[in-house]
N, C-alpha and C positions, 0 to 999 in steps of 0.2 A: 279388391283393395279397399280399407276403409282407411276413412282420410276424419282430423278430431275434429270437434267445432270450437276453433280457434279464433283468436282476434282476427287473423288473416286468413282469411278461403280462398283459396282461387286468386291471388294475388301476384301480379306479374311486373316485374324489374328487368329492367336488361342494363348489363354496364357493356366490356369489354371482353369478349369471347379471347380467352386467351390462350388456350389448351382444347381440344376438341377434345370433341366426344359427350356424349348424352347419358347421366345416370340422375340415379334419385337414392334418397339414403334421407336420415334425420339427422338433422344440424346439430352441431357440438359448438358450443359458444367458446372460443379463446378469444378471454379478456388479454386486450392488445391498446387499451387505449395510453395514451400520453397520461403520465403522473403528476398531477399538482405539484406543481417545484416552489418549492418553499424560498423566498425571497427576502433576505436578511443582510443589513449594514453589520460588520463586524468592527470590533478595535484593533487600530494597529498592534497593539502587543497580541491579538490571534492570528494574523495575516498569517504567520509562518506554519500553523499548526494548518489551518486551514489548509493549505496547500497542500501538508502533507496528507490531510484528509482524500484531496483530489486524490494523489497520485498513487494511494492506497486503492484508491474505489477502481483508477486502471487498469491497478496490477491484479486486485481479484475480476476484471474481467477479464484480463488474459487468461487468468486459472479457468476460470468457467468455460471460455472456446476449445480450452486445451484440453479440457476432461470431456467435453459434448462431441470432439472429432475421434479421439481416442474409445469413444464408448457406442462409436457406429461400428457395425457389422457387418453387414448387406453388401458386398462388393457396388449392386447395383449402387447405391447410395454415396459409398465413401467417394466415388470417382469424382464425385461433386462436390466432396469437402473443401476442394481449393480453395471456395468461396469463403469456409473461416479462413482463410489463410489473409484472404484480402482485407475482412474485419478487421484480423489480428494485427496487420499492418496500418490500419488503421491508428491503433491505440497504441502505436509508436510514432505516429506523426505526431512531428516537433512542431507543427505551426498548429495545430490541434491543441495540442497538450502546452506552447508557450502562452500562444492567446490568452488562454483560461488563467492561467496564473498570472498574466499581466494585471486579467481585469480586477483576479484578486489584491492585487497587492495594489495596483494604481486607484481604484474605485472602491475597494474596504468592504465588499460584498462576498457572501457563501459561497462556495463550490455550485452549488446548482444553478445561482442566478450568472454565476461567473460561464460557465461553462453552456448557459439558454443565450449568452448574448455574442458569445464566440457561432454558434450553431446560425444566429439572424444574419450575420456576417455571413457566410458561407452560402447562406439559404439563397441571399441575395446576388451572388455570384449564378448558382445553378440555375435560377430563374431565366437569367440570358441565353443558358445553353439554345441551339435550335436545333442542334440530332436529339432525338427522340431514345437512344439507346444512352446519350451519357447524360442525359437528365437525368434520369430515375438511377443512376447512378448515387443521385441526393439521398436514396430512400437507405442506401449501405450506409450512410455517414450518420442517418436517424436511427437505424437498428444499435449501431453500437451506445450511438448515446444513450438512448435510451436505456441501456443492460446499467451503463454508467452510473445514471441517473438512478437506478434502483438500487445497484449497489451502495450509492450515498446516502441514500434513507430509509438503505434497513428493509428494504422490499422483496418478499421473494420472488424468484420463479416461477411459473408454473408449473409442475410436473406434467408435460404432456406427451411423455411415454406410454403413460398409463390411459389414454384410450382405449377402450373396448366395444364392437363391435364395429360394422362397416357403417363410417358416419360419414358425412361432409360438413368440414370444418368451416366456419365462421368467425373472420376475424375483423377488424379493422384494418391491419396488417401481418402479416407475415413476415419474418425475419428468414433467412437460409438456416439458422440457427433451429428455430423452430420446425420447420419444413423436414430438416435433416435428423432432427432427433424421432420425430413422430415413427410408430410402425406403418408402414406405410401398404401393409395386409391392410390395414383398420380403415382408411382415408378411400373413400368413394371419391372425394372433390375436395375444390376448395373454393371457397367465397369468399374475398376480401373489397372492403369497402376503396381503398386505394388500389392503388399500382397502372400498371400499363403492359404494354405486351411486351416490352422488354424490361419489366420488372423483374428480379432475382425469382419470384415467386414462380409469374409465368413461365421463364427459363425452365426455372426448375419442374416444374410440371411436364414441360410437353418434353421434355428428357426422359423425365418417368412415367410418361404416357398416362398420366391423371387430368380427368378435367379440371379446368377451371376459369370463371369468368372474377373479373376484379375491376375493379374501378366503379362499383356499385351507387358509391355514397350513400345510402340509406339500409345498406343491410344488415347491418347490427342492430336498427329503429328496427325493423319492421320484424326482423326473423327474431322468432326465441327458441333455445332451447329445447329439443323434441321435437319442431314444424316438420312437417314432411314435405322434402324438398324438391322440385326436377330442375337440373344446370343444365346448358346446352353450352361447352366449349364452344362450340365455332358460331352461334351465333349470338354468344351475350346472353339471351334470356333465364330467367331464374325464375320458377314458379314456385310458390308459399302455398302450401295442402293445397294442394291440386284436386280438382273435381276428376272423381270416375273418366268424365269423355276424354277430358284435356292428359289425363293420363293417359288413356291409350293411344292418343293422337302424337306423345311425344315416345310412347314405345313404337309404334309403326317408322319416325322418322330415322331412331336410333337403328331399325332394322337396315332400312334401307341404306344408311350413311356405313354403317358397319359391310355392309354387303358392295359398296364401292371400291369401301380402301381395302377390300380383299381382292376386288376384281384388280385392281389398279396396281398394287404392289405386284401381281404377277409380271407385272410390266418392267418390273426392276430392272430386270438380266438382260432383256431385250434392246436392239439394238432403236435407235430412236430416230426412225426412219419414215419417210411415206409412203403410200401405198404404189407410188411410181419409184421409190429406188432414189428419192433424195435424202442424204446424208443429215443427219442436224448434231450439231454437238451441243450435250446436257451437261451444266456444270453448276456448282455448288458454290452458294455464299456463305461464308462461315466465319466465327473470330477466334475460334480456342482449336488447341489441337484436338481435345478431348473430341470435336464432332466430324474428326475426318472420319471414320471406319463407320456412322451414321451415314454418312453420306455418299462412301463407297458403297454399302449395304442396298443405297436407294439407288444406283444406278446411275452417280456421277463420273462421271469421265474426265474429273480435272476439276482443280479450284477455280474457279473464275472471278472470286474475290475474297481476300484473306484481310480482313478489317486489322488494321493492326494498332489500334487506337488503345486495345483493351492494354497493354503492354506500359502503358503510362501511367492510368490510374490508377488509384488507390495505394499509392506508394510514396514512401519519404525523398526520396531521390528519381532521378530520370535512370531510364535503363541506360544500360551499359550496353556497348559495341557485344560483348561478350552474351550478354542476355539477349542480343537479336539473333545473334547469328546462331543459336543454341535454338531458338524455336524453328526459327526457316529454312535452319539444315533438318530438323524433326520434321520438317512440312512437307521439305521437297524429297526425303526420301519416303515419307509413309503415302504418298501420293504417287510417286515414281512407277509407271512409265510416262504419265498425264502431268498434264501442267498444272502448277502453282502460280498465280496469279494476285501479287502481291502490292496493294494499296499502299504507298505512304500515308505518315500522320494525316490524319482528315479529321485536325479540331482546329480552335482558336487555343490559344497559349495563355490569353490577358487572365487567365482565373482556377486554370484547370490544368496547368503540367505544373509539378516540385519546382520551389524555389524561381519561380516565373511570374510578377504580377506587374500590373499597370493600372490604371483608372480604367472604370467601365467601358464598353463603348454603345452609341447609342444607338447600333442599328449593326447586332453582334453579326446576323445572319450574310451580313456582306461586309463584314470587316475585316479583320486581321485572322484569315481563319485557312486550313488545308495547305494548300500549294505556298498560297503566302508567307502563312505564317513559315513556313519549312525555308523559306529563301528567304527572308530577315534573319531566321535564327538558323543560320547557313551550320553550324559546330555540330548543333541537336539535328538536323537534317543528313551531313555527311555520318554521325555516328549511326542511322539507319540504315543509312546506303552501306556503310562498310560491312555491315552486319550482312545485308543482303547479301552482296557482292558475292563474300565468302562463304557464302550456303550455295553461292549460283553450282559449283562441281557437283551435289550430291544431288541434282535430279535435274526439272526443265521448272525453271521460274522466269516469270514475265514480271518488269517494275511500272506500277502503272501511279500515274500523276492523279491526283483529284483537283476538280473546281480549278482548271484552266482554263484560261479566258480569253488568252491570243496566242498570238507567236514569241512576244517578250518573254512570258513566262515562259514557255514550254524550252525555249533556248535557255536563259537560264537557269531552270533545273539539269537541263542538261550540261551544262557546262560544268556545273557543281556535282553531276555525275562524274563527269570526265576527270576533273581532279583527283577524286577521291579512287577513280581506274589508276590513274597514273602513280597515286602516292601505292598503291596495294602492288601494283606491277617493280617499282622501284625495291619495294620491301620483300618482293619474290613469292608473294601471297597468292596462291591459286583462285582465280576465277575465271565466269564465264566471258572476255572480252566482247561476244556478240548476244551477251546479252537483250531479249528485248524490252522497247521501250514503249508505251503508250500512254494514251490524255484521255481522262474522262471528259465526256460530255455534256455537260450537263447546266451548263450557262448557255443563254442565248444565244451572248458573241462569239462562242466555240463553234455555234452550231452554222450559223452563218458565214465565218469562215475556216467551216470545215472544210472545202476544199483545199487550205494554205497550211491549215494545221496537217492536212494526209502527206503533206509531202515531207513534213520534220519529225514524223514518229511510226513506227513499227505494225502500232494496231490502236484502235477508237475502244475504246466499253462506253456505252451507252448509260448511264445513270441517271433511269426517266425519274425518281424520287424528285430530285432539286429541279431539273429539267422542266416536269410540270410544272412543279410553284412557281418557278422565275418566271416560266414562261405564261403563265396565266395569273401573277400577283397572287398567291391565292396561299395562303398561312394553313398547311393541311391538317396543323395539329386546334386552329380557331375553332370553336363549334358555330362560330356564328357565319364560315365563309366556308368552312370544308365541305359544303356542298358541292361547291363547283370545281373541284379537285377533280378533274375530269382525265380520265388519261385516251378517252377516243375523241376528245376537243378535236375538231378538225385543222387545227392550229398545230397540233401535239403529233401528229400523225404524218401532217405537211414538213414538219420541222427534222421529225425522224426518215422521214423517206429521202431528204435533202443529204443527209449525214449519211446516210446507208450509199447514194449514188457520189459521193465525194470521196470514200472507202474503198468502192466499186474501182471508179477513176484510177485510185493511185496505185490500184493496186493489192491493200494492204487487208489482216483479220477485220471484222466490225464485229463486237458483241452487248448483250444490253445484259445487265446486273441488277436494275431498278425491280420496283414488286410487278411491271408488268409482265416480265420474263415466268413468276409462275402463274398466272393466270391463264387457262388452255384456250381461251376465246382470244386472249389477247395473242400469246404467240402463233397462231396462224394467220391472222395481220403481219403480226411483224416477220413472220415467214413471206408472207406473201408481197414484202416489201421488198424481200432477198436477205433477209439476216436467217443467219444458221451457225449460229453460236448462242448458248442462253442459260446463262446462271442466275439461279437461285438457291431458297431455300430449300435442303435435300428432302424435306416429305413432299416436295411437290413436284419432284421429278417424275415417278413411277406415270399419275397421273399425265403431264403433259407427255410421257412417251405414249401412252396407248394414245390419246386425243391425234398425236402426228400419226400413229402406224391405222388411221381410218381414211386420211383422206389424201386426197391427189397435190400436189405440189400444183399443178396447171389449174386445175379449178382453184386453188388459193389466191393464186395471180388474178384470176378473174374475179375473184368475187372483192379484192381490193381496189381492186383498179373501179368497179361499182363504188364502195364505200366515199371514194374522193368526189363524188357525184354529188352528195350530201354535204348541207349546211351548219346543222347541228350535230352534236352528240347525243339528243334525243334520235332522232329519223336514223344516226346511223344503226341506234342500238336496235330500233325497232325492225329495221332490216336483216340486222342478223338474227334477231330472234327467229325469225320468218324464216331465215335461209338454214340453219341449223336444224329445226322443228320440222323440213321439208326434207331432210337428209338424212337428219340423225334423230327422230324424234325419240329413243330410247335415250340417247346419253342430253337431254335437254337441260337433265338436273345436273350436269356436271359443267357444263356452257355455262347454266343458267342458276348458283347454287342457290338463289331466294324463291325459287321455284319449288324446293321442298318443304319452304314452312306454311304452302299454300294447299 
């Protein structure tokens, strides 16, 4: 392999491993940066033209989504078109499209600057968001503008159909726009200087099983045109003309990593068992319908969280009673004979549902947000539930509470169920009357009296995500504290085993949904806690089933009941390394996945 003599040799970045997988190919530069917006006072006798100026530059972006969805091919591909659909709904919001014309006509400025200062508005709301999936939701509202913005001054597109040979793309951003026109034979990778793992882009990648790492920040600086490049999806790193050794060092790891999730996927069909005959149910987190039959494929046995947040956004209006019950009866029959397990709203409402706003709040992460919000705005709450309700006949669906905190709430979301039973039974509306009901976990106070809470609901999900932070202060997305995001915190472990034996007590399911569920080191902990239920994400099923069909349910018990022994989350980890390494020292690198860049 020869590698050029370029500004950059052997030059290594890591952003966000966002799509595994390890290739190498030569960067293809898409220009994606933000266009100098031209900044101009207009005269009243132009305000009206101006405007119509705007609303021209919208409607030829409509033209443009509807000719780039129309001119995909690739079944693989189109299935993911939706995502124009969500743009396109975009450039029909009225509070979008009136803002702008306000600023025109009130402030006597261009369509561009009019249209940059509606966008700081908005910017400034998503900034509050604290889930990590409907923030970068912000990045949908900048793709469209930005087409906007070009259509108002004359700027073209790229033509980036017209790639040829197998490259990895390089951008600033990516648009689904882009992503979805590209041939995607051509596209090794992608490299983008923004995004996050639930960026459009990321989505869309590990759908179409392309690497890519993003959230770079410097990779437009540094990479040019022609570098020959190595990305490593899953761990972030990006090498710039890689040296001879450092190249075969990242071909040996691509072997091995490839030779895993072939070993691992055999594990799909298998039943997810120990090697003594204990049961475990694998289940799947998911938001779209589009990734049940992924997630059947991978060996899920049931939704165990169906996020239904996506359902809100990016639309001019709240869904309709009609538009729930139209996905959840899609859910619970393509799922049928396994359970759907379906989340109410789990946002805040002050910035981010249609026709819903109030003043900021200053501490958004514990304010008006999930369960709350859903019993203030009791109308937008029952229109969910009814939706549910009436899907409950066409399969087995569970309603589960998010960010409950005591007994008040959890009785009044029930109550506000029970109405909504009452009004559907009165109207002779089929559903399931024993429907079940449960309370995520995931605040403190839930956890602590989780004993009180097991006796008012059906079944617990576990959501160690919030659960950690609350429970350890600790802001996971900060870089200056996401260190200590610990999830074997001996605090985090004691908290969960608390919740596991209050489940126990009454009786009732217990399952965890949180990212600790696919980690294979971590669910034999929480096996050996006594949970045996555990949803996640569906590529990470195959894996946690073979890791369970190796070891003994009784030696898990034992080797937990050790771990409460320890002080820290350093000594525990160093423990298990040791106990793994003595037992299993071939699967080390699946326990232990920084153990392969070594």
């Amino acid at each position: 392999m020869k590698t050029f003599a370029q500004e950059q040799v052997n030059k290594f970045i890591r952003g966000i491993g966002a799509s595994s997988g390890i290739v190498s190919g030569r960067a293809y530069m898409l220009e994606r940066y933000k266009v100098r917006l031209p900044q101009k006072r207009i005269n009243p006798w132009q305000v009206e033209e101006e405007v119509q100026r705007f609303l021209r530059a919208i409607e030829e972006s409509k033209r443009q989504l509807r000719e780039i969805k129309e001119r995909i091919l690739s079944p693989e591909v189109r299935e993911h078109a939706f995502i124009l659909d969500v743009h396109l709904m975009i450039l029909e919001d009225q509070m979008l499209i009136q803002n702008t014309i306000d600023h025109i006509r009130k402030r006597k400025v261009n369509s561009e600057w009019a249209l940059d200062l509606t966008l700081e508005r908005l910017d400034s709301a998503f900034k509050t968001i604290e889930d990590e999936y409907l923030r970068e939701r912000r990045s949908d509202l900048h793709y469209v503008a930005a087409r906007i913005f070009r259509n108002l001054m004359g700027k073209k597109h790229d033509d980036i159909t017209k790639i040829r040979g197998k490259v990895i793309i390089v951008a600033h951003d990516l648009s689904p726009a882009d992503t979805l026109q590209m041939n995607l034979n051509h596209v090794a990778g992608f490299v983008t200087d923004i995004g996050g793992r639930v960026s459009h882009t990321a989505i869309l990648s590990r759908s179409l099983g392309i690497p890519a790492v993003v959230g770079l920040e410097v990779a437009t600086s540094l990479i040019h045109g022609g570098d020959l490049l190595i990305i490593d999806g899953e761990s972030g790193d990006v090498v710039i003309n890689p040296t001879e050794e450092v190249y075969r060092s990242f071909v040996e790891r691509k072997k091995r990593i490839r030779f895993l999730e072939r070993e691992s996927l055999k594990y799909a069909p298998l039943p997810a068992e120990t090697r003594d005959g204990v049961r475990v149910c694998l289940q799947a987190n998911i938001e779209m319908l589009e990734e049940v039959q992924g997630a059947k494929s991978h060996g899920a046995e049931g939704i165990g969280l169906f996020r239904t947040e996506v359902l809100y956004l990016n639309r001019k209006d709240l869904p309709t009673e009609e538009d729930h019950y139209q996905i959840y009866r899609k859910l619970a029959e393509s799922i049928y004979p396994a359970t759907a397990t379906i989340r109410t709203l789990d946002i805040g409402g002050d910035k981010f549902l249609p026709d819903y706003s109030k003043g900021n709040e200053a501490n958004p992460a514990m304010g008006l947000r999930a369960i709350r919000f859903s019993i203030k705005e009791t109308e937008i709450f029952k229109t969910q539930l009814r939706g549910i309700l009436r899907a409950s006949p066409y399969g087995k669906i569970r309603i589960l509470f998010p960010m409950i905190s005591g007994i008040e709430e959890i009785r009044k979301a029930k109550m506000i169920l029970e109405e909504v039973k009452r009004g559907l039974a009165k109207a002779k509306i089929p559903f399931d009357r024993e429907i079940p009901v449960g309370a995520m976990i995931e605040i403190p106070s839930a956890s602590v009296t989780s004993d009180l809470l097991a006796r008012e609901v059906d079944f617990f999900s576990i959501g160690t995500n919030d659960l950690i932070q609350y429970a350890l202060a600790v802001d996971r997305i900060n870089e200056h504290v996401s260190y200590l995001y610990e999830p074997l915190h001996p605090a985090i472990l004691r908290i969960i085993r608390m919740v596991v034996q209050s489940a126990r007590q009454a009786g009732i399911p217990i399952a965890i949904c949180g990212e600790m569920a696919a980690d294979p080191l971590h669910v034999l902990i929480l096996l050996g806690m006594g949970l045996e239920e555990f949803s996640m994400n569906p590529v990470s099923i195959p894996k946690v089933k073979k890791i369970l069909r190796m070891v003994r349910y009784e030696e898990i018990k034992d080797l937990v009941e050790k771990l409460f022994e320890f002080p820290t989350a350093m000594e525990i980890k160093r423990y298990l390394r040791g106990w793994v390494k003595e037992r299993f020292p071939d699967e080390l690198k699946t326990f232990f996945p920084e153990e392969l860049r070594t």
